[in-house]
C-alpha positions in Angstrom: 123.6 24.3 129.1 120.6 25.0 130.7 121.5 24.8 134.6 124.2 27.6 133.5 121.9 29.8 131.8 119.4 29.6 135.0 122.2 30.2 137.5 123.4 33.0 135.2 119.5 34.3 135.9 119.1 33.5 139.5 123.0 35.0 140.0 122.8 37.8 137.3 126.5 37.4 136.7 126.6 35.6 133.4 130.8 35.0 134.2 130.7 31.4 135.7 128.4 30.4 132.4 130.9 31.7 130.8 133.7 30.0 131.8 132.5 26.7 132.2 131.5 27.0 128.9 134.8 27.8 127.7 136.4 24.9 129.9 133.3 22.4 128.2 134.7 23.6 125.0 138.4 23.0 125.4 137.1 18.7 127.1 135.2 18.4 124.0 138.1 19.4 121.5 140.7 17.0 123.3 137.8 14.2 123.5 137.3 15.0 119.5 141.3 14.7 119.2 142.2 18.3 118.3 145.2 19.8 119.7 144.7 23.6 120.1 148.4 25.7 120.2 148.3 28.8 121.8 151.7 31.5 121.2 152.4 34.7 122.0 150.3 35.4 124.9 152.7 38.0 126.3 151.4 40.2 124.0 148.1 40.7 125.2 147.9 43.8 126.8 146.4 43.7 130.6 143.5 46.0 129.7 140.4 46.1 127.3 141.4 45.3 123.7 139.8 43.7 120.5 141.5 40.7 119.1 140.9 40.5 115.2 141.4 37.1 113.8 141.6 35.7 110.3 138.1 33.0 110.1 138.3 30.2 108.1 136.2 27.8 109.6 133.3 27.2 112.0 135.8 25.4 114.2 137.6 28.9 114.6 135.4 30.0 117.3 135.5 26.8 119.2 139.5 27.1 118.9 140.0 30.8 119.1 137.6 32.0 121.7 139.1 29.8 124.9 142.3 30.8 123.8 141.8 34.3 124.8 142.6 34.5 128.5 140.0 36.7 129.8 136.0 36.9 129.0 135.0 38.4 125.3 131.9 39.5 123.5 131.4 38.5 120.0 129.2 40.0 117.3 127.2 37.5 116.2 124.8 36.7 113.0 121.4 37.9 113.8 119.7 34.4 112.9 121.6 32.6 115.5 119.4 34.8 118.3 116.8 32.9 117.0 117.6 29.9 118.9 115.9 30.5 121.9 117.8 29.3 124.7 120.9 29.8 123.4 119.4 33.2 122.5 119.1 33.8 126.3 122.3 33.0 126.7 124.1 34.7 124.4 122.0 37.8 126.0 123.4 37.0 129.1 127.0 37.4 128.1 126.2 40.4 126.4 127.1 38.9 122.7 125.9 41.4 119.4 123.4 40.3 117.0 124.4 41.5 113.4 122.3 42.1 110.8 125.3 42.4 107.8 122.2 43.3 105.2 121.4 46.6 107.2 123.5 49.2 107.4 121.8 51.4 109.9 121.3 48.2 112.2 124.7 47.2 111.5 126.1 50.5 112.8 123.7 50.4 115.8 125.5 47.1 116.4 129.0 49.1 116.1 127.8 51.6 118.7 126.4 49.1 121.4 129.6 47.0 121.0 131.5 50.6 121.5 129.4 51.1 124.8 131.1 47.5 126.0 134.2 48.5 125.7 133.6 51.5 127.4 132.1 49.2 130.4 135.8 47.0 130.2 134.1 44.2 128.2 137.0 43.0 125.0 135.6 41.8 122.3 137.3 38.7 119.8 136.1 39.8 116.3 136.8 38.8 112.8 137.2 41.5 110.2 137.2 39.8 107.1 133.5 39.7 107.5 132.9 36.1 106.5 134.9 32.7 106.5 137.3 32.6 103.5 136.6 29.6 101.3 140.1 28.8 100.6 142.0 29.3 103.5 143.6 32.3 102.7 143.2 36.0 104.1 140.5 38.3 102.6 140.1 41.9 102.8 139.4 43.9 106.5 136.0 45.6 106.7 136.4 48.8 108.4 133.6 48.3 111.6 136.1 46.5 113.8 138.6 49.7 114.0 135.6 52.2 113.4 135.0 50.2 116.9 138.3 50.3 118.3 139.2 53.9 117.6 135.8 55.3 118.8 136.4 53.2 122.1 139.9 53.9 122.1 141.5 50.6 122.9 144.5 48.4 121.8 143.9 45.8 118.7 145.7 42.4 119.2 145.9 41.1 115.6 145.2 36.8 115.9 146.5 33.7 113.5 144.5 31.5 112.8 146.5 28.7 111.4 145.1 24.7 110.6 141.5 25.0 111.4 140.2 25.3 107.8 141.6 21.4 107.6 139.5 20.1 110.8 136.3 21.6 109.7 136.0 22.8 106.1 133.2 25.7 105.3 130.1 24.2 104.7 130.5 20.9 106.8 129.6 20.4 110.2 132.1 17.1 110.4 135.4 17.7 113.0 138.6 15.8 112.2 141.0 15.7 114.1 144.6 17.0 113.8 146.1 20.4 115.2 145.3 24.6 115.3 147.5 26.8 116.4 146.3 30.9 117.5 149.3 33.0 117.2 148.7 36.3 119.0 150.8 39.2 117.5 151.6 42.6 118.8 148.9 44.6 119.7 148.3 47.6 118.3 147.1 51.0 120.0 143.9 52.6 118.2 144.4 55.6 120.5 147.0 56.8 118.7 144.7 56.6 115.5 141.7 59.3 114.6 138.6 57.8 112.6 140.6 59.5 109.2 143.2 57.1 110.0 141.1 53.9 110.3 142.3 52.6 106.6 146.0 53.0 108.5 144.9 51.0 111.4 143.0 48.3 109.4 146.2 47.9 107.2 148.8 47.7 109.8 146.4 45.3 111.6 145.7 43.2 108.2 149.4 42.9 107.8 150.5 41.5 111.3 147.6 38.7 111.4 149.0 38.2 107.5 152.6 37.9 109.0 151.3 35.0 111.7 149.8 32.9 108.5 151.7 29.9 106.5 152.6 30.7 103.1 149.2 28.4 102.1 146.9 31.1 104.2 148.2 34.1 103.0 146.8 36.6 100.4 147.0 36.3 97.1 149.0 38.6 95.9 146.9 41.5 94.4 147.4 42.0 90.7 148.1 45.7 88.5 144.2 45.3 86.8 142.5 44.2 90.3 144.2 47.4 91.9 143.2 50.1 89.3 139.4 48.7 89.9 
């Protein structure tokens, strides 16, 4: 939306870009016949937090991100910064290019999403590091609660359920039907040191695991698989 992206220059207050883009978002799902069902909203904590979700799909962001009711950052793949207007805008509203194949950019990425937090900015993150092809929950990477220990803030674990059956990885086609984000109970990284971060990314794993259908949740692991 260029006119937004000017008046987010002219303004320098990227929030009302922001927001209209979120409201644009939630027109253009209803229009496209997909019903997005939001629960558990009380446990959002008032303050800065990160909210880890389980991704599944392209459509997750487009579901999941106007959802959340207050403005969020996002780390986002480098190559999408090289769009150029939407470059700008993602600029603007202070999104994180990620370059996953570099580890000391990667953790320069950590540090200036750290730095956001400090400033009040949450951020809606997913862990598993890349959309699972089947549905069902992958691993956690540690950077998200590397992040949310070093910045000291609450982790709201996030559902994704459905959206893997409205656009399926790979296609750029939305069907229509119904998504529901389940927010679970936050959890406080302050009471976690960096030592503790495989605690934190389990407890965390284990509530957005308890918000899935049966069809979405991990498989279970097996005796060989674990001694690996």
């Amino acid at each position: 939306m260029p006119f937004l992206i000017l008046w987010g220059l002219l303004t320098g207050k990227p929030d009302f870009m922001y927001h209209a883009t979120m409201s644009a978002i939630r027109v253009a799902l209803r229009m496209a016949g997909i019903h997005v069902h939001v629960e558990g909203l009380e446990n959002v904590p008032a303050g800065v937090c990160i909210f880890a979700a389980n991704h599944v799909s392209n459509m997750d962001p487009l579901a999941f991100v106007p959802a959340i009711p207050r403005r969020v950052s996002l780390l986002a793949k480098k190559e999408v910064f090289r769009i150029p207007v939407l470059s700008k805008a993602m600029r603007m509203a202070k999104l994180i290019p990620v370059d996953r194949d570099d580890r000391e950019a990667a953790a320069s990425s950590v540090d200036i999403a750290v730095q956001y937090l400090h400033e009040g900015l949450s951020f809606a993150v997913y862990p598993e590091g890349t959309r699972s092809r089947d549905g069902r929950l992958l691993p956690f990477k540690k950077g998200t609660f590397l992040m949310a220990i070093q910045a000291g803030v609450p982790v709201v674990p996030v559902s994704i359920v459905g959206a893997q059956a409205l656009m399926r990885k790979g296609e750029w086609i939305l069907r229509p039907g119904d998504v529901t984000i389940r927010f679970g109970p936050a959890v406080d990284a302050a009471k976690y040191s960096l030592d503790q971060r495989a605690e934190l990314l389990n407890k965390v794993q284990a509530l957005v695991a308890a918000g899935l259908p049966a069809d979405q949740q991990p498989l279970p692991v097996t005796r060989d698989a674990a001694h690996k």
